[in-house]
N, CA, C and O of each residue as an XYZ file, in Angstrom:
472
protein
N      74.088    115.567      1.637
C      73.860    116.009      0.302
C      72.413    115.825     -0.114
O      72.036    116.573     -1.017
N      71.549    114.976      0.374
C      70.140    114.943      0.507
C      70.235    113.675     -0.399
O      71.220    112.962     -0.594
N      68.611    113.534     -1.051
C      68.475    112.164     -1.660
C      69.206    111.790     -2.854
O      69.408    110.646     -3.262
N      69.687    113.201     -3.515
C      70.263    112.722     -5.011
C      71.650    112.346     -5.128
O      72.334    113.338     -4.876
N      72.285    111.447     -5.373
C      73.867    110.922     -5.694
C      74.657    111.219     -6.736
O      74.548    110.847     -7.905
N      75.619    112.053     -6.138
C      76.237    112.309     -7.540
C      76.959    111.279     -8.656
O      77.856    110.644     -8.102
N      76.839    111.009     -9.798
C      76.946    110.082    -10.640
C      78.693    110.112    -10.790
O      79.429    111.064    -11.052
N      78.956    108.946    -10.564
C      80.476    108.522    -11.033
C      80.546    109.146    -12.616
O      79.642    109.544    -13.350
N      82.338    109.039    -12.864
C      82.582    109.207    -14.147
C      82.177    107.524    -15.097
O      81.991    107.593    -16.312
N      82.097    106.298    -14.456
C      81.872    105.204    -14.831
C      80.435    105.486    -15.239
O      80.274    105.606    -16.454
N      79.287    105.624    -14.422
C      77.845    105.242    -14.778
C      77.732    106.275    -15.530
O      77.059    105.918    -16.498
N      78.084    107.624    -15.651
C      77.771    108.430    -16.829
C      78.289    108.406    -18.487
O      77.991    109.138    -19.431
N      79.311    107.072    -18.363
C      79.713    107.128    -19.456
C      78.707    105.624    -19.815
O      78.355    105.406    -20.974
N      78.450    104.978    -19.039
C      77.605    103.589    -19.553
C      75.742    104.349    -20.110
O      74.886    103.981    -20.914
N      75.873    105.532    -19.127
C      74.589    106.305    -19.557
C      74.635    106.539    -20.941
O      73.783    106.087    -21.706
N      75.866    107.420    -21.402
C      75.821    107.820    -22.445
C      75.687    106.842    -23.621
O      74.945    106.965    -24.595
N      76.734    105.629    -23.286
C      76.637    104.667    -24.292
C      75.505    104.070    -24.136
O      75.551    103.085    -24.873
N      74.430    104.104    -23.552
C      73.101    103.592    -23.937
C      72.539    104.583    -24.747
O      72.198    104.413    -25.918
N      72.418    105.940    -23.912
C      72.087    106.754    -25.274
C      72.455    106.564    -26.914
O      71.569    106.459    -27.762
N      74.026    106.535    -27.258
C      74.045    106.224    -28.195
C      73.469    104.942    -29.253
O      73.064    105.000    -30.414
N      73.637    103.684    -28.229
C      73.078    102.476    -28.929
C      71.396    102.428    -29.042
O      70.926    101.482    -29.673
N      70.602    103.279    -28.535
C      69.193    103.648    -28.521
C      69.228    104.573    -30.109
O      68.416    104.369    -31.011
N      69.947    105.226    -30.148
C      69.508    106.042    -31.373
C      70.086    105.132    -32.461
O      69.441    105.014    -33.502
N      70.997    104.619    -32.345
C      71.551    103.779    -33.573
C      70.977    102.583    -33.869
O      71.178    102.074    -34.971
N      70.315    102.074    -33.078
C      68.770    101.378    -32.719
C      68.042    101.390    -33.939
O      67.911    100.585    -34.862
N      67.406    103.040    -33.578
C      66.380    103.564    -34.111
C      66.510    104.014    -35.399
O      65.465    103.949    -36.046
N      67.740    104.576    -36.137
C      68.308    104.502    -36.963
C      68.133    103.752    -38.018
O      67.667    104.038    -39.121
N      68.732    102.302    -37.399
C      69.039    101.310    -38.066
C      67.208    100.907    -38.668
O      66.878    100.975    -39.852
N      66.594    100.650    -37.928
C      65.100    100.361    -37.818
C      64.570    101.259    -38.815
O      63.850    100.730    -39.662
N      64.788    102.616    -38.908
C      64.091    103.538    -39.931
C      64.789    103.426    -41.218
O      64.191    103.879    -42.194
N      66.055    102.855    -41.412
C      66.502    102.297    -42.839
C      66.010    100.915    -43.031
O      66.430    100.516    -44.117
N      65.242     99.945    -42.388
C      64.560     98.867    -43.088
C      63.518     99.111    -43.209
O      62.964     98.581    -44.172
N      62.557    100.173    -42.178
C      61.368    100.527    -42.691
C      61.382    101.303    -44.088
O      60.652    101.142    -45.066
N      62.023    101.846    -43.964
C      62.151    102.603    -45.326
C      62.517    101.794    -46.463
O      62.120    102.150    -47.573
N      63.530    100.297    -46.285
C      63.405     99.639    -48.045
C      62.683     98.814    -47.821
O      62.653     98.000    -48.744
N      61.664     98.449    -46.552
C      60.440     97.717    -46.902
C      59.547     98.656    -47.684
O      59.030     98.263    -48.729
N      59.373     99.693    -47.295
C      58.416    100.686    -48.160
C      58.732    100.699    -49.310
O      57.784    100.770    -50.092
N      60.011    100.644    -49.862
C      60.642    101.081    -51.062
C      60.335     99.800    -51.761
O      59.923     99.889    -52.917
N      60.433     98.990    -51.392
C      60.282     97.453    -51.824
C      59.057     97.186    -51.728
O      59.082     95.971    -51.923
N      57.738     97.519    -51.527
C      56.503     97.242    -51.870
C      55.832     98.307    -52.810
O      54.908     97.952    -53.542
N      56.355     99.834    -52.802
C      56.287    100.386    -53.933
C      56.703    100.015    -55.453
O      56.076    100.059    -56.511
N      58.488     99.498    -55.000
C      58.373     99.166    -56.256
C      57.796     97.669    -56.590
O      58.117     97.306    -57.722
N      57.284     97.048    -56.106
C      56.832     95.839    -56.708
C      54.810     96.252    -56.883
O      53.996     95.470    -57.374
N      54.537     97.435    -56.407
C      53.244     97.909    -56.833
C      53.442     98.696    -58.443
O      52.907     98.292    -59.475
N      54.110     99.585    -58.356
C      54.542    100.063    -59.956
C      54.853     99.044    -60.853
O      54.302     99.016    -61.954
N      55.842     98.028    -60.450
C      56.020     96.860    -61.514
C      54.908     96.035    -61.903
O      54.990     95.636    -63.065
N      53.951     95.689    -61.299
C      52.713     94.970    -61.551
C      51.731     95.936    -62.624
O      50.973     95.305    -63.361
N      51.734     97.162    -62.702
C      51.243     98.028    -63.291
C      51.429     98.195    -64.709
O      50.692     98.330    -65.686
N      52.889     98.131    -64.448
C      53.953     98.444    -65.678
C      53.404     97.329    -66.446
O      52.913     97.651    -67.528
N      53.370     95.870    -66.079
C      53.444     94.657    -66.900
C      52.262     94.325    -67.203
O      51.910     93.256    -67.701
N      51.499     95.374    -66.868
C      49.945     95.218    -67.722
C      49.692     96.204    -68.945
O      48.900     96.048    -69.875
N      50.623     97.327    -68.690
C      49.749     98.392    -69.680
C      50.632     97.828    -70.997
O      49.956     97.629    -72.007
N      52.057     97.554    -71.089
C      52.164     96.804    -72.586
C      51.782     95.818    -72.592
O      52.349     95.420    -73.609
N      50.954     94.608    -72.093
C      50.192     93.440    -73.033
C      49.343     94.436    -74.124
O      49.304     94.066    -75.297
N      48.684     95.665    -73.742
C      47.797     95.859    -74.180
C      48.386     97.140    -75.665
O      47.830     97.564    -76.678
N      49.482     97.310    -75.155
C      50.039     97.994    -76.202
C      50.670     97.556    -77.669
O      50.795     98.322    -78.625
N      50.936     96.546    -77.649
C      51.485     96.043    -79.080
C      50.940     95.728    -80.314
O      51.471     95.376    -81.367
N      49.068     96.035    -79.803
C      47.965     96.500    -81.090
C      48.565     97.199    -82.046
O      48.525     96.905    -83.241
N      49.241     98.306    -81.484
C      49.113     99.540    -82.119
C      50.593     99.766    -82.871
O      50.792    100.674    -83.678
N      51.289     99.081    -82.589
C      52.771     99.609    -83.621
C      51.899     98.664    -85.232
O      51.640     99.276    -86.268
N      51.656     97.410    -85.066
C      51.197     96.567    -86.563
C      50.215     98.104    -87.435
O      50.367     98.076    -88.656
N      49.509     99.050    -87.033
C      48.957     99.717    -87.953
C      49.901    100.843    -88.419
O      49.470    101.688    -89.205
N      51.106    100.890    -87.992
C      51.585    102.228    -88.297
C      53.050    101.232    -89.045
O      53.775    100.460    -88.417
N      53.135    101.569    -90.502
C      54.048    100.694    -91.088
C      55.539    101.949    -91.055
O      56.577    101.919    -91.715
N      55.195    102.682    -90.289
C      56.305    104.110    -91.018
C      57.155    103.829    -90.273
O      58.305    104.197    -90.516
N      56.728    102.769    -88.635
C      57.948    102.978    -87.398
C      59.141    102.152    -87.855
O      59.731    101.983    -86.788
N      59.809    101.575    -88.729
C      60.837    100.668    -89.345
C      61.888    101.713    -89.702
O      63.076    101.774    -89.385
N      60.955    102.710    -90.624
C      61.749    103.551    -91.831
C      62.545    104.638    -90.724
O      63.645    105.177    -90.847
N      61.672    104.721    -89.749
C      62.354    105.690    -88.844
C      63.522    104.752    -87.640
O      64.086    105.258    -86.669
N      63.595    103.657    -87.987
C      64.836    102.991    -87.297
C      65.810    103.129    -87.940
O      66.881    103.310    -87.361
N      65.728    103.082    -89.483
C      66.940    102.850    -90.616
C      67.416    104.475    -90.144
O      68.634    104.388    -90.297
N      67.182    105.735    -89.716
C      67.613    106.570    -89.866
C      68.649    107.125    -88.723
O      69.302    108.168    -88.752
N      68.605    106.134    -87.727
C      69.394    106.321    -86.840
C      71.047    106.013    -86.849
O      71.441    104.894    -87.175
N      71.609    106.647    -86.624
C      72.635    106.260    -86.920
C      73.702    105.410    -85.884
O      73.698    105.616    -84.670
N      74.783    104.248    -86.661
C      75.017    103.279    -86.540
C      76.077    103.971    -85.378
O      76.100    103.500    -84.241
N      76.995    105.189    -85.780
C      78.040    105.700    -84.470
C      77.320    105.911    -83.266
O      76.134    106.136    -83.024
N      78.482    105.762    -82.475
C      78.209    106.372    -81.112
C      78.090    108.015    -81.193
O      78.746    108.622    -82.039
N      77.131    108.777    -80.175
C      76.991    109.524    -80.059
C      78.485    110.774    -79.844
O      79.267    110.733    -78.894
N      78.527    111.552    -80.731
C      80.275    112.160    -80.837
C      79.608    113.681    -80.009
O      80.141    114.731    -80.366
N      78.735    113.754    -79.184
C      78.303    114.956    -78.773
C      77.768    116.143    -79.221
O      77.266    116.945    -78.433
N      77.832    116.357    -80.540
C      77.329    117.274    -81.099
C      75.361    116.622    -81.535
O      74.722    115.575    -81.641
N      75.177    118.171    -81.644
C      73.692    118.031    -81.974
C      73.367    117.729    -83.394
O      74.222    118.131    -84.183
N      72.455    117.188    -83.856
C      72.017    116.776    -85.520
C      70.651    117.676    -85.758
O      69.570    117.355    -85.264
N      70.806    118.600    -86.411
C      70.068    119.081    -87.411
C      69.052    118.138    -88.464
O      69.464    118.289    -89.615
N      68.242    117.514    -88.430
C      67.571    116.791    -89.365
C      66.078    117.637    -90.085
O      64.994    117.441    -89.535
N      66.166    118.584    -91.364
C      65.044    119.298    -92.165
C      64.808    120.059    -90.271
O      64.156    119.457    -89.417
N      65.348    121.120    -90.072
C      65.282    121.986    -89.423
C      66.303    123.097    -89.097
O      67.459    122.816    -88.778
N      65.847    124.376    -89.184
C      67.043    125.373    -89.093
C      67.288    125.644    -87.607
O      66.438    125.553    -86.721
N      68.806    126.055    -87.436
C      69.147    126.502    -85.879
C      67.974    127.490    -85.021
O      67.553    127.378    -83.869
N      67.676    128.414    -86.017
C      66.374    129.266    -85.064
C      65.067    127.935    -84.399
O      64.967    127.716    -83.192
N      64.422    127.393    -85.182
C      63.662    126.311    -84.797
C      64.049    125.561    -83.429
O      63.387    125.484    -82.394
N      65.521    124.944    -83.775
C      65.941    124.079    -82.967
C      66.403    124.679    -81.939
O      66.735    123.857    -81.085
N      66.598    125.878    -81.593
C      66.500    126.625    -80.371
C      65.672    126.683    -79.528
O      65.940    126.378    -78.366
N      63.931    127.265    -80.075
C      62.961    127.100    -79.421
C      62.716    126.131    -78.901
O      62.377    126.116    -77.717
N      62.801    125.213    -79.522
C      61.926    123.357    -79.172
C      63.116    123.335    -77.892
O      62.836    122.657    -76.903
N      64.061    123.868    -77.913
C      65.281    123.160    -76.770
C      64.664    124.660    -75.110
O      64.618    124.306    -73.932
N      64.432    125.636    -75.423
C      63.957    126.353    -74.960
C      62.158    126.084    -74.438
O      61.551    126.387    -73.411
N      61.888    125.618    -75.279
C      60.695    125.402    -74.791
C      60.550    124.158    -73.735
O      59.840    124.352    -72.749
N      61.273    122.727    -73.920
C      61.378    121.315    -72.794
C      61.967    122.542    -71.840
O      61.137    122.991    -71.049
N      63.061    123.041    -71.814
C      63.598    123.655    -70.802
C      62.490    124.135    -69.883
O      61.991    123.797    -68.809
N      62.317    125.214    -70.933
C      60.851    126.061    -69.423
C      59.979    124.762    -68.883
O      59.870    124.558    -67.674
N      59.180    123.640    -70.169
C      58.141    122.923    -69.377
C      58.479    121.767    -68.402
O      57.754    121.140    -67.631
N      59.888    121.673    -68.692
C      60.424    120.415    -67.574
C      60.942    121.470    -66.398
O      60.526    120.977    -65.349
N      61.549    122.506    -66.139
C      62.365    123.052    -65.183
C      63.421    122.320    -64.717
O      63.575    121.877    -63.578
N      64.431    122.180    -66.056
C      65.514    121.974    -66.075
C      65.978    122.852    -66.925
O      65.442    123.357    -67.911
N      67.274    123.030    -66.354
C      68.404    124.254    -66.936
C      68.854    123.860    -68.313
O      68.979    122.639    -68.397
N      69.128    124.490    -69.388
C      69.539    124.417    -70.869
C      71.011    123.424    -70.344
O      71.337    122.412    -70.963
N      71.661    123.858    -69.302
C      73.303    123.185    -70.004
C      72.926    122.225    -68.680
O      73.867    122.053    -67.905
N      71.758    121.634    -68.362
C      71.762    119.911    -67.681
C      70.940    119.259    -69.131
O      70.383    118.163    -69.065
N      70.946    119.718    -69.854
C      69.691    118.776    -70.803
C      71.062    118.554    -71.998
O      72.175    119.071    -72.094
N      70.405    117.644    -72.702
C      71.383    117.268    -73.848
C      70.077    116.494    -74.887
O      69.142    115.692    -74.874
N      70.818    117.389    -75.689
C      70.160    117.145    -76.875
C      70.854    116.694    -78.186
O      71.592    117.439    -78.831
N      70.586    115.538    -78.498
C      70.917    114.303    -79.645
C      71.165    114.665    -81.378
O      72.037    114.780    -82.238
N      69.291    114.758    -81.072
C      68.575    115.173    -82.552
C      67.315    115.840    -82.604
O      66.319    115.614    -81.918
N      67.476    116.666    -83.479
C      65.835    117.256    -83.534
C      65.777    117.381    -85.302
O      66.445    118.065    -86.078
N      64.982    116.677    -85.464
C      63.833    116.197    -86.858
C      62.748    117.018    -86.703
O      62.211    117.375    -85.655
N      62.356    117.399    -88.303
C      61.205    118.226    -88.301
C      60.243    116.809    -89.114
O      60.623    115.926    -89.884
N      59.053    117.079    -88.589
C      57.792    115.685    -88.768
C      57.448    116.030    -89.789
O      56.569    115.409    -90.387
């Protein structure tokens, strides 16, 4: 038959099962590389995060109006419908039409609460 041996049904199945435990190996290895990555990203964003409000809480003490606009919220749970606040349905169409186009999200994935006119 010359130099090459034909392979038992035994060594081709121990072949294969190395194949498999090589990729599941490798597998396994590319899901810890990946939440080590994930896990030094997020602890780079969090360090970020916990600097830009020290520096933010200047700015609510000059604006005395942000209180009056807490009292207006209301105390129920959200019953699904939308709130009209000093704005007509034509208005409150656009503004819901307009996030739509600039986010590129679809009208019936978005939900909308309240829309107040300023």
């Amino acid at each position: 038959m010359g130099e090459y041996s034909v392979l038992g049904v035994g060594e081709s199945l121990l072949i294969a099962l190395s194949g498999f435990l090589i990729v599941f190996c490798m597998l396994l290895f590319l899901i810890l590389v990946i939440k080590l990555i994930s896990a030094v990203v997020v602890k780079i964003e969090g360090t970020g995060k916990q600097a830009a409000p020290a520096a933010a809480p200047a700015a609510p003490a000059s604006a005395p109006a942000a209180p009056a606009k807490a009292e207006e919220k209301p105390s129920k749970p959200w019953d699904g419908k939308l709130q009209l606040i000093d704005c007509d349905e034509e208005t409150a169409a656009c503004i819901m039409a307009i996030i739509s186009d600039e986010t590129d999200i679809p009208l019936d994935e978005l939900q909308f609460r309240r829309i107040a006119a300023l």
